[in-house]
C-alpha positions in Angstrom: 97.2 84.0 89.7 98.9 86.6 92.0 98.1 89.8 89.7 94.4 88.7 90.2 95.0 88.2 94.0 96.2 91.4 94.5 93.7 92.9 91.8 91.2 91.3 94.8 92.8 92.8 97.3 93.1 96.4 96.5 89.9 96.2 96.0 88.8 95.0 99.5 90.5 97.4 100.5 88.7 99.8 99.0 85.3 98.2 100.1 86.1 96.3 103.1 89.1 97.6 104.8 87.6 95.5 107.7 88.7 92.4 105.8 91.5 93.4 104.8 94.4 92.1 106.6 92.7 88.9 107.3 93.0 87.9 103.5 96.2 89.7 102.8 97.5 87.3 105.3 96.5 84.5 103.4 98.0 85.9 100.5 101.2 86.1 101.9 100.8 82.5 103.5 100.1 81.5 99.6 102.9 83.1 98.2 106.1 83.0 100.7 104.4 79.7 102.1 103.9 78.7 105.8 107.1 79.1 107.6 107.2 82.9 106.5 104.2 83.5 108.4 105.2 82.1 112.0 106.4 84.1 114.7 110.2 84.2 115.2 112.9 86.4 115.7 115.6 86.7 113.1 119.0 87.9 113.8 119.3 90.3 111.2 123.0 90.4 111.0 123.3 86.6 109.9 120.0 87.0 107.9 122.1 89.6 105.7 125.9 87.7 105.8 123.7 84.7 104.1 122.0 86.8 101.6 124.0 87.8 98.3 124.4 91.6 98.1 121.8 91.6 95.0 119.1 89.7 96.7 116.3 91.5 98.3 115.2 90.8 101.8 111.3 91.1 103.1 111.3 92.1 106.2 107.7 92.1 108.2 106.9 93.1 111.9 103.8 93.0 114.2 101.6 96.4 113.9 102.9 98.8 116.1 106.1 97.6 115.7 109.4 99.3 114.2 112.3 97.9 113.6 113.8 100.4 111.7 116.3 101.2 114.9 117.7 97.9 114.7 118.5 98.1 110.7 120.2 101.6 111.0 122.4 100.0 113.4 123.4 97.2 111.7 124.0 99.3 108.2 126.3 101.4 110.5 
C-alpha cells in the first residue's frame, strides 16, 4: 500500500506540484500516525539518549526552517 502511495505521489508531483504537500501530509499522517504530525518541540538531546545507537531518527521542520545548527551542536 505505501509503494503505490508514493508511486501517487511522485507523480503529483510531477503534474500537480500545487497538490503536493497537501497529500504528502496525509501520507505521513497514514504512515507515522497522528501524533507525528502535531506541532511540538523535541529536545533533541533526550530524543537521541532514548534512541539505540542503530535506530534511525526522522527528524521534520516547518519550511523555512533549519535545524541543522542545533544537530551540529549536539554531535559536538
Amino acid at each position: 500500500m505505501l509503494g503505490k502511495q508514493l508511486i501517487n505521489l511522485i507523480l503529483i508531483k510531477v503534474f500537480r506540484p500545487d497538490k503536493f504537500n497537501p497529500i504528502a501530509y496525509q501520507i505521513v499522517k497514514t504512515v507515522l500516525g497522528e501524533e507525528c504530525t502535531e506541532d511540538y518541540t523535541v529536545d533533541f538531546k533526550s530524543a537521541i539518549i532514548a534512541c539505540k545507537s542503530k535506530e534511525p531518527i526522522l527528524l521534520s521542520s516547518a519550511p523555512g526552517f533549519d535545524p541543522s545548527f542545533k544537530v551540529e551542536q549536539l554531535s559536538k
